[in-house]
N, C-alpha and C positions, 0 to 999 in steps of 0.2 A: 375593337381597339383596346378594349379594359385588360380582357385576356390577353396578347400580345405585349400590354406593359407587364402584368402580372408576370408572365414568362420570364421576360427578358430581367424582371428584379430578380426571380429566381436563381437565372442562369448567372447573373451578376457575384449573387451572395453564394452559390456553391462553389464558383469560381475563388471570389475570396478566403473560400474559406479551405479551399487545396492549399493555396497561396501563403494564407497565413498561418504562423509559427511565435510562437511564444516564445519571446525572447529575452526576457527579463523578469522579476516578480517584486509587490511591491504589498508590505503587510501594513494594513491601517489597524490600529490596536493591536493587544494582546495574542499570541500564539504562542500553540505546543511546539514540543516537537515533533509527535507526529505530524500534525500538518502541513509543517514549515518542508519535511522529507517528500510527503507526498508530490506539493505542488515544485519544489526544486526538482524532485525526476521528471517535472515537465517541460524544463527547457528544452529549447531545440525540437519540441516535437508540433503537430499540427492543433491547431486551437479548439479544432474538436475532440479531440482528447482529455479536455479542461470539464467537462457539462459528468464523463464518466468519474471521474476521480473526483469534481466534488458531492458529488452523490456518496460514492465512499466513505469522504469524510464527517457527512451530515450520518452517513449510518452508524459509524463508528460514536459518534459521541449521542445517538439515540439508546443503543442499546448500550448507554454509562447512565443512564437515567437522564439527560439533555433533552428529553423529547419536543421543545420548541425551539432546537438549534436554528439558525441560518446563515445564510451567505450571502452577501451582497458581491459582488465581481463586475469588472469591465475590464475590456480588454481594446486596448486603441490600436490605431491603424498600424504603431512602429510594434504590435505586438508585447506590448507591456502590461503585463496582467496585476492589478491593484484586488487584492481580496481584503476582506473584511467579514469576521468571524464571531458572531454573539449567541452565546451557547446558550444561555437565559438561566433559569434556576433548575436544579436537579430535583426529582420527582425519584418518590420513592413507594416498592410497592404496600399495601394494607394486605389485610387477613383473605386470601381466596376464598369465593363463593361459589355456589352449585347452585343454579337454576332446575337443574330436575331432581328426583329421589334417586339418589347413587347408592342405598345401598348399604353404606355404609357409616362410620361414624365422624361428624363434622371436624373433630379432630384429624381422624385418619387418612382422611378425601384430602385436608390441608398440607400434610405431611405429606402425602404421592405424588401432589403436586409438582412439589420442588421449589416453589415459592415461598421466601420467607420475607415475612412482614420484615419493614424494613430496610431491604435492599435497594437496591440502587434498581430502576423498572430498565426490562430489558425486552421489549420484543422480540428480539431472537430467542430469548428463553422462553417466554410465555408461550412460542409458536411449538418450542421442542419440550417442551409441559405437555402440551395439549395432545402433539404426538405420542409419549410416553404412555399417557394414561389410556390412547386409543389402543395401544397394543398391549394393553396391561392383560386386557381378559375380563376383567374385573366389571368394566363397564363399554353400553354404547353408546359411542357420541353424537348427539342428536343435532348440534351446531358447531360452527369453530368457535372459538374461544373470542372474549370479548372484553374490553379496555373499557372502563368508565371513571371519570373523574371525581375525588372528592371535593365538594362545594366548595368546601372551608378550611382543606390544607394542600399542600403539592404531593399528596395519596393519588395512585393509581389505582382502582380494586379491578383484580381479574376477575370475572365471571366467566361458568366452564358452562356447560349442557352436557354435563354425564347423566347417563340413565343406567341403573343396576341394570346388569347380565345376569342371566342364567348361565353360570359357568362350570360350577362344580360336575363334574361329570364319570359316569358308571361305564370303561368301554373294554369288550370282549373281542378279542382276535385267536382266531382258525386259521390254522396253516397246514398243505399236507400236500407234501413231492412226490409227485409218481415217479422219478427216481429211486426215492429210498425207501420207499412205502414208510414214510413216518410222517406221524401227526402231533400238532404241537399246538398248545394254549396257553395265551395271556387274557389275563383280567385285573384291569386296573381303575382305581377309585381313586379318585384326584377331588377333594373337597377344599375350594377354592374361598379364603376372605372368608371365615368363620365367623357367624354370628356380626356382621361388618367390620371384627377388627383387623382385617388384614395377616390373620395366621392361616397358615396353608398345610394342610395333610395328604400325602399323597404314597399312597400303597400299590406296589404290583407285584400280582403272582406270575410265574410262570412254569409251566408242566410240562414234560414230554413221557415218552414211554421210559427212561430212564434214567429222568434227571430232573428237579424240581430247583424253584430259586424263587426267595420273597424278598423285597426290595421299600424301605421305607423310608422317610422323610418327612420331618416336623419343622415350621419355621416359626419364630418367638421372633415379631418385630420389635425394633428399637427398643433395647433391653437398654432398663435405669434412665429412661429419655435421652438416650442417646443416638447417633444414628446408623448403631452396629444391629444386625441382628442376630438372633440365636437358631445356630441350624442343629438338631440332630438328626444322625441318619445313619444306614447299617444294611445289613444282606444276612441271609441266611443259605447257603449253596449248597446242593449234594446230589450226587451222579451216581454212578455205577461204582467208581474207585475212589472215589474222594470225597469229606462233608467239610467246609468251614464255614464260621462263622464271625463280622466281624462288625464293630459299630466305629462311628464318627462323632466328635463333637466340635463345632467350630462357630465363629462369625463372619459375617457379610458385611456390607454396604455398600451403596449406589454411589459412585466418583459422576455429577453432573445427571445429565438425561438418557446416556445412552452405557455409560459402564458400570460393573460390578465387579468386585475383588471380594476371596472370601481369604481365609485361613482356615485350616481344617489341624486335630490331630487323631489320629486313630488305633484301636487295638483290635487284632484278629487270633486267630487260633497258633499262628505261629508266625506274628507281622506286629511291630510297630511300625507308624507312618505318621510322616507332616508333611500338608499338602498344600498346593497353592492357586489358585483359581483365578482365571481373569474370564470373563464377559463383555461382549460390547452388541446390541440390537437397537437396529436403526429400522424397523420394518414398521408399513405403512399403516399396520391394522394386527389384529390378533388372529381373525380365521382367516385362510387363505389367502396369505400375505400376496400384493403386485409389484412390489419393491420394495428396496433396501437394502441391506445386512446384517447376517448375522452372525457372529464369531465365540467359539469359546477354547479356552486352553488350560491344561491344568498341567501341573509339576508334582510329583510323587514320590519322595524320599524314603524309601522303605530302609528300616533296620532292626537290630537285634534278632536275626533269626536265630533259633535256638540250635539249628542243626549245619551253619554257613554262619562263616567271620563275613562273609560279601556284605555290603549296601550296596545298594542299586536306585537309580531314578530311572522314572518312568516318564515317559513325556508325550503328551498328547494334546491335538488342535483339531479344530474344524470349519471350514469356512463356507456362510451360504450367500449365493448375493442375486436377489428379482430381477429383474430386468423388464420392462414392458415395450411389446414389442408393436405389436399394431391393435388397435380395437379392443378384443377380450383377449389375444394371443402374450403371451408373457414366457421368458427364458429364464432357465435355472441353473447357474452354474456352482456348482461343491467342490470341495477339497477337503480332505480328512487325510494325517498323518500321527503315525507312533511308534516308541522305540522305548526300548529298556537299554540301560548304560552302565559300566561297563558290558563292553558286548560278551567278555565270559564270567558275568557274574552266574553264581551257581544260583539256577532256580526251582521251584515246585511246578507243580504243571497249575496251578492255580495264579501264578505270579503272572503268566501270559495273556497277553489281549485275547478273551475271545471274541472269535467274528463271525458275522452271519445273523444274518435280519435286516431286517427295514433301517437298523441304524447305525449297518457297516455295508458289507458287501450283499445283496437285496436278493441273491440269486443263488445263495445258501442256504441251509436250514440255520436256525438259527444256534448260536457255540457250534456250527459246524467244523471249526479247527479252532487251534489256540495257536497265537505266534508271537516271537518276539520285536519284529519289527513289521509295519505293514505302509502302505500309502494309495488312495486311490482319488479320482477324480471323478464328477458327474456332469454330461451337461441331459436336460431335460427341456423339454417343449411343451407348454399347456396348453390349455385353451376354458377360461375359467367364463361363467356366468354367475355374475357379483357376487353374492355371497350363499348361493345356492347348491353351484354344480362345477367339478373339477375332473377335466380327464388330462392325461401326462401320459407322454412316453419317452423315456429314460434309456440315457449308454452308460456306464461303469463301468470303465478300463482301472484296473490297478495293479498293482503287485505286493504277495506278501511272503513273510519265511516261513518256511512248511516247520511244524513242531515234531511232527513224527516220523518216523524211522519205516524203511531207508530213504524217505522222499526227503530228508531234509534239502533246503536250502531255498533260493526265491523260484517263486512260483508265480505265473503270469494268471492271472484272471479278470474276465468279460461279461460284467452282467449287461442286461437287458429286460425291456418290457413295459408293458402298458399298468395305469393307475387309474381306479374311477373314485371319485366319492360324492356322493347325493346328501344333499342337507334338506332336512323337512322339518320345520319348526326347529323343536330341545331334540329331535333324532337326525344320526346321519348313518349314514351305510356307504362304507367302503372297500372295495376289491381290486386287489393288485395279481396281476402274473408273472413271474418275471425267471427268467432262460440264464444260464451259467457255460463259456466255454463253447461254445456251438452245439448243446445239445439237441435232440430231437425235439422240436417245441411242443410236442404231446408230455413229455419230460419235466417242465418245468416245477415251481412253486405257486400255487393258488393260495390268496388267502383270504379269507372274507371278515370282517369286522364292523360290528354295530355299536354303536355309542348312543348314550342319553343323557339331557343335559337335565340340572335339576336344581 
């Protein structure tokens, strides 16, 4: 009998609650305007619609520093919804703390945060903190992040659980086509959060049978306590027909938890430039990202050449984004596009994109051509075990404009191919194959690469 009333109140109040519609609003004290917006888009609609939007609203003035916001409401039978809104006192955050040995310098760890003393507390910040600093590299995060109160004023103190990384790392990649019978090496040294102050050095060679290029990068954080920082950075190139050489100097800074903008301006052998950088990564972790994105784009104003009245930009993007698909299965969809402008500026054969490698078209040797404009797509399929073991296998459709004569003009190309990489401790080992155009798959690019962290 108990059950069958139980029922029947059920069937009663879901019935009502089809039935009922908000049809008036009625504010006891003080309101914004946002809220006054919110609950006005609710006339006319069904009464459960009211329980989503004010959640909303309680979040909205949590992440203002309100964390003991609430809402009283009722709503009667003609549909007349009476709210009442006491937001209580604003809460502001204190100095962030680190539960474990991060590594680094208590200054430093408070600055990556993002957290500054004094602000207004914002859990949605705190949580895109917390993310930030897992994909940093820098460190591993051994719990989520964590809110505690100060006794004795309206402080919040966040508390993290970073644990210093072994990040800095020695890695060597082999490459060699039995198409072209050529063989090609990079070695690269990445010394990561120097001595804990958060400067970074990162050097890479690369050699072929007739062509060498060395590649570096010094970061100088928050130069004069500020929160620009100081990047230099430069190449050294020479091939068969051609040597130049050229350096950058510019600043950075983080815009919130997920962007960067830098300014760059540069001299080369027969090049000024001023350049312009945007970043944005939202990804879940540093190795073997399972979601997110990741985006960068840069603008390149070349001028003054000594041998051409032309200036020319250069423009270039890329777009990565996880996806998690079922269990350990996870999808990779890319996009990378670029172009120089005007389209007959006169150029050197150095002024061209080169492409081919792991971090254009995968089924080239690597500067296998130079082009003036190019654009390609990837989507990819993994299958990852946590943070140990990764195998992929990848399509790359693109198209780009051939540089050399008489193939000039757009050209269609089709990579393909399988990716493994094994992590063992501070070592991992990884090997890609990957097919260009329908070749013989005896044909392709093998490459093999070891890394160690330190």
């Amino acid at each position: 009998m108990r059950l069958f009333i139980a029922l029947m109140l059920l069937v009663i109040s879901m019935a009502f609650a089809d039935s009922c519609r908000i049809t008036a609003v009625q504010w006891v004290g003080e309101s914004e305007p946002y809220e006054q917006a919110q609950v006005q888009a609710l006339l006319g609609k069904s009464c459960e619609s009211w329980p989503r939007t004010r959640d909303r609203i309680l979040e909205y003035y949590e992440n203002r520093g309100f964390l003991a916001a609430k809402i009283e409401d009722e709503i009667d039978s003609a549909g007349r919804l009476t709210v009442s809104l006491n937001c209580g006192s604003a809460w502001v955050w204190a100095s962030p703390e680190n539960m474990d040995s991060s590594g680094s310098r208590p200054e430093v760890f408070r600055h990556q945060t993002g957290i500054v003393a004094g602000d207004l507390v914002s859990p949605l910040d705190l949580e895109r903190s917390d993310m930030k600093l897992a994909r940093l590299g820098y460190y591993n995060r051994t719990a989520p992040v964590q809110m505690f109160r100060d006794k004795n004023r309206n402080r919040i103190v966040p508390v993290y659980h970073m644990q210093a990384a072994t990040v800095s790392e020695a890695y060597a990649l082999l490459t060699y086509s039995s198409e072209t019978d050529v063989w090609e090496g990079n070695v690269n040294l990445s010394l990561y959060n120097i001595r804990g102050t958060a400067r970074d050095l990162l050097l890479e060679g690369y050699t072929a049978e007739d062509a060498r290029r060395l590649d570096g990068t010094y970061k100088e954080p928050w130069i004069f306590g500020t929160e620009w920082n100081l990047l230099a950075r430069g190449y050294f190139d020479e091939d068969s027909s051609t040597r130049d050489a050229y350096g950058e100097l510019g600043i950075s800074r983080d815009i919130g938890f997920d962007f960067t903008v830098g300014v760059f301006v540069g001299v080369g052998k027969n090049r000024k430039t001023s350049t312009f950088e945007l970043s944005y990564v939202s990804l879940d972790r540093f190795v073997l990202p399972r979601s997110g994105t990741r985006f960068s784009g840069a603008l390149v104003w070349n001028m003054d050449r000594p041998d051409s009245l032309d200036n020319y930009l250069k423009a270039s993007a890329r777009l990565t984004r996880y996806l998690p698909l079922y269990g350990n299965w996870i999808t990779r969809f890319s996009g990378a596009a670029g172009g120089i402008f005007p389209t007959d500026a006169a150029l050197d054969r150095l002024d061209y994109f080169a492409l081919g490698g792991m971090d254009s078209f995968r089924g080239m040797d690597v500067r296998f051509t130079r082009s003036r404009a190019y654009g390609f797509s990837e989507f990819a399929i993994l299958w990852q075990d946590g943070y140990d073991l990764s195998i992929e296998a990848f399509y790359q459709p693109g198209l780009y404009r051939s540089f050399s004569r008489p193939d000039r003009g757009w050209k269609r190309e089709q990579d393909y191919g399988l990716a493994f990489t094994q992590y063992r401790g501070n070592w991992s080992v990884n090997l890609y194959y990957a097919l260009r155009n329908g070749e013989n798959y005896l044909d392709g690019i093998i490459g093999f690469g070891l890394k160690t962290l330190f």
